[in-house]
C-alpha positions in Angstrom: 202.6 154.1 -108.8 203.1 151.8 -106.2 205.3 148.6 -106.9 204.0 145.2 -107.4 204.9 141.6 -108.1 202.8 138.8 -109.6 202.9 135.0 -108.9 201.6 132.4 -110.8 201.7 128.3 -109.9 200.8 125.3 -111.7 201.1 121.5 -110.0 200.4 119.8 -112.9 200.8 119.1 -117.0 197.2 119.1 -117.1 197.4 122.6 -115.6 200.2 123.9 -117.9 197.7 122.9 -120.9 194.6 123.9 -119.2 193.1 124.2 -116.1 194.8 127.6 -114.4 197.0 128.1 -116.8 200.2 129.9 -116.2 199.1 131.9 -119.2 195.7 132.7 -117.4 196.9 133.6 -114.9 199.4 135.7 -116.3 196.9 137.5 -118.3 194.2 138.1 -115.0 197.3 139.6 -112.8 198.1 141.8 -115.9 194.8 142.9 -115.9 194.5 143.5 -112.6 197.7 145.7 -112.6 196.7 147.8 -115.3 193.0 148.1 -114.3 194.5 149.4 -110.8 197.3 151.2 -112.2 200.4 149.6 -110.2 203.6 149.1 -111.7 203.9 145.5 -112.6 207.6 144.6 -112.0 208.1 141.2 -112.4 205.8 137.7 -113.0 207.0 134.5 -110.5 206.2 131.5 -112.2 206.7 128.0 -110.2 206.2 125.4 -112.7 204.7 121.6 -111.5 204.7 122.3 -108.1 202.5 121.3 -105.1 200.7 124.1 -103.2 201.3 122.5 -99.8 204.8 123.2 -99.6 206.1 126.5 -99.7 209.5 126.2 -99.0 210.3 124.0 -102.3 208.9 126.8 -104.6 212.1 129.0 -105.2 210.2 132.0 -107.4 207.6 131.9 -104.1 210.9 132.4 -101.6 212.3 135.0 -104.1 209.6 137.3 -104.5 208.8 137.0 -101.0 211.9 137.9 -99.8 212.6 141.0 -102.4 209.3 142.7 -101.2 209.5 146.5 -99.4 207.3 148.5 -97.9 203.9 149.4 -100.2 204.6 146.5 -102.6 202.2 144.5 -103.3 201.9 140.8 -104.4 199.4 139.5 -106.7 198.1 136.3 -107.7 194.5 134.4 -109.3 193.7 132.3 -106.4 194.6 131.4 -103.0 195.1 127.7 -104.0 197.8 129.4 -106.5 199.4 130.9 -103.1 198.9 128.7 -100.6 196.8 125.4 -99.1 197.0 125.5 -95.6 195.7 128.7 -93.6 198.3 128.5 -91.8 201.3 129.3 -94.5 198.6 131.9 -95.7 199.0 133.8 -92.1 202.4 133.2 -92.0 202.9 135.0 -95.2 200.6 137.4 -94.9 202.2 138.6 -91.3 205.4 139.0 -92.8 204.5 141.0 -95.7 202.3 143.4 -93.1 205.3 143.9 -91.0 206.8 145.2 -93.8 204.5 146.9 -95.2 203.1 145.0 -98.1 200.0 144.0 -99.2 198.5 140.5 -100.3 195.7 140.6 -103.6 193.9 137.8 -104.6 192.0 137.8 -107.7 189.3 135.5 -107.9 188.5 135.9 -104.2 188.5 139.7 -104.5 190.6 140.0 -101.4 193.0 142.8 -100.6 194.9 142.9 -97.6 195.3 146.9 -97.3 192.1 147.1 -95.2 191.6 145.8 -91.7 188.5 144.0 -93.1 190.4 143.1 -96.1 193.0 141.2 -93.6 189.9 139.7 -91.6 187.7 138.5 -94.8 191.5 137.3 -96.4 192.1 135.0 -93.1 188.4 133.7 -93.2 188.6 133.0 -96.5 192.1 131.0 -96.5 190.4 128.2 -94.1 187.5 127.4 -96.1 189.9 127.5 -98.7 192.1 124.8 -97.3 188.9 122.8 -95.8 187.7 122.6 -99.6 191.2 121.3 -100.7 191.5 118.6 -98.1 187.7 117.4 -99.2 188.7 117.5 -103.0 192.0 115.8 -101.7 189.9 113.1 -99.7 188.0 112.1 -102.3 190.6 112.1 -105.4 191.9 109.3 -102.6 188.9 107.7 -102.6 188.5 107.9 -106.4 192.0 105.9 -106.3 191.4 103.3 -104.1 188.0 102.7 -106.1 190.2 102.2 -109.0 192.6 99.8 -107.6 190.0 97.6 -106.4 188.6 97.2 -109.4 191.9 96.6 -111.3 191.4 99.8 -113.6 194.6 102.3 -114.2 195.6 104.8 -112.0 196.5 108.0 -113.2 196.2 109.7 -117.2 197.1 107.4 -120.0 200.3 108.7 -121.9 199.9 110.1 -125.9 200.3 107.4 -127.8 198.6 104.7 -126.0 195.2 103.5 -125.0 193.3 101.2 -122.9 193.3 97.3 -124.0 189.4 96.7 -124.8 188.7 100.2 -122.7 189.5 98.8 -119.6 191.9 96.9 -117.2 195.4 98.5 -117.2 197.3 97.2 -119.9 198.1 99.6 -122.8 198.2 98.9 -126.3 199.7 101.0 -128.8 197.8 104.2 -131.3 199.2 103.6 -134.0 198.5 107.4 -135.9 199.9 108.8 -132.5 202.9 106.6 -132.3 203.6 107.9 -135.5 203.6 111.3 -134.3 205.8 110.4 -131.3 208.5 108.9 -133.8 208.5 111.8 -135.6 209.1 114.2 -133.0 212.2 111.7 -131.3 213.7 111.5 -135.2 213.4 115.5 -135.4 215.1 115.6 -132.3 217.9 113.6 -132.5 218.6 115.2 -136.3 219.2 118.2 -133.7 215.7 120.1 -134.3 214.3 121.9 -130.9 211.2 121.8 -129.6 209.9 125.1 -130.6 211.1 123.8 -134.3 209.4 121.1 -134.0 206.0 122.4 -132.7 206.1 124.5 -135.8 206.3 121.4 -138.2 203.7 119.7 -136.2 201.1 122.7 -136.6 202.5 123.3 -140.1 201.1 119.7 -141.2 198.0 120.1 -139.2 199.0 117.5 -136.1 196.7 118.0 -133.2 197.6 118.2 -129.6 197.6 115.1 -127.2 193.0 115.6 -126.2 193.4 117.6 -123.1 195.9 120.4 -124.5 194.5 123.0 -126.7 198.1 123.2 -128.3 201.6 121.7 -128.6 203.7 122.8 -125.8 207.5 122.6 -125.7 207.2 120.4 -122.5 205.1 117.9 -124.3 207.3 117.4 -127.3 210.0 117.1 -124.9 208.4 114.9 -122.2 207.4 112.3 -125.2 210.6 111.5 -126.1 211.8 110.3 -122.3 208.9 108.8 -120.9 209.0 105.3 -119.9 205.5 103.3 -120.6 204.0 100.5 -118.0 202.7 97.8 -120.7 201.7 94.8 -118.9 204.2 95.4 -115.9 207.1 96.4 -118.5 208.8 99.4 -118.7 208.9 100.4 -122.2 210.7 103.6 -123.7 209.3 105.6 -125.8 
């Protein structure tokens, strides 16, 4: 069975929760491996970081650079891999001069063909044409925003629009309960996996866009700092 490595990437919270998951993509390069019968060595995982850079993503540079001859690298998308065509090429030539192969998933590309190579090149510029559009107009989206003195960016658990609109926040107060809770159970010691137990235990949904408590949530809510009419409040 030939040797293979997959690599999963999220940029965001909102991807951790949903989105790309790194548990969906987990699951689709597991999948994949067994469906194909390669030997699944190892999972990557680079956690909140940005597709456009490669060099910054360590568990990219690692598996890249452990890779021999007839491995072969799998991950969901190319927006997991890469953004730009060009780091695509770059990586792809230096896994073909050592003999390795490139699969992705949801584009049903394999490098081990010539064509596969051809159609994985093509495929990688459209690919970074649609993420500079979707790019472009999340600016856009922004500068809308600004103009018409509405928030930028999501609005923190606990906390909600003043009268739907504007940018001030006011306070939740059922989630603020929540949020007191979890700081109390952690400074009595309690970790985060303890306390995501309690919180399902007692029937405590998720912040809305999560489909469960995660131990980076519980842990982010206790040190995040709150804009409230120009003030930084903590949490």
């Amino acid at each position: 069975m030939n040797k293979c490595y997959g690599y999963v990437r999220v940029s965001t919270q909102y991807q951790v929760d949903d989105g790309f998951s790194l548990e969906f993509q987990e699951k689709e390069i597991r999948n994949y491996a067994e469906y194909k019968k390669l030997n699944l060595v190892k999972i990557f995982y680079d956690r909140g970081k940005s597709g456009r850079e490669i060099k910054t993503r360590k568990e990219l540079q690692e598996v890249l650079n452990i890779m021999e001859k007839d491995d072969v690298l799998i991950f969901y998308s190319l927006s997991r891999l890469v953004r730009k065509a060009k780091d695509f090429h770059n990586i792809d030539e230096e896994l073909r001069d050592r003999g390795c192969s490139i699969v992705s998933i949801k584009e049903n590309l394999e490098t081990v063909t010539t064509m596969g190579k051809a159609f994985a090149g093509i495929t990688a510029v459209f690919a970074e044409l649609e993420s500079n559009s979707t790019s472009d107009r999340v600016k856009e989206g922004m500068k809308m925003k600004k103009e018409k003195g509405e928030r930028l960016g999501r609005i923190p658990y606990g906390w909600k629009l003043s009268n739907g609109k504007g940018t001030d926040l006011i306070e939740v107060p059922e989630e603020q309960v929540v949020i007191n809770l979890i700081k109390k159970m952690r400074e009595e010691g309690n970790t985060a996996v303890k306390i995501i137990k309690h919180l399902e235990d007692n029937g405590i949904p998720p912040p809305k866009l999560s489909k469960q408590w995660r131990p980076c949530t519980v842990l982010n809510m206790v040190k995040k700092e709150v804009n409230i009419k120009g003030r930084q409040i903590k949490e």
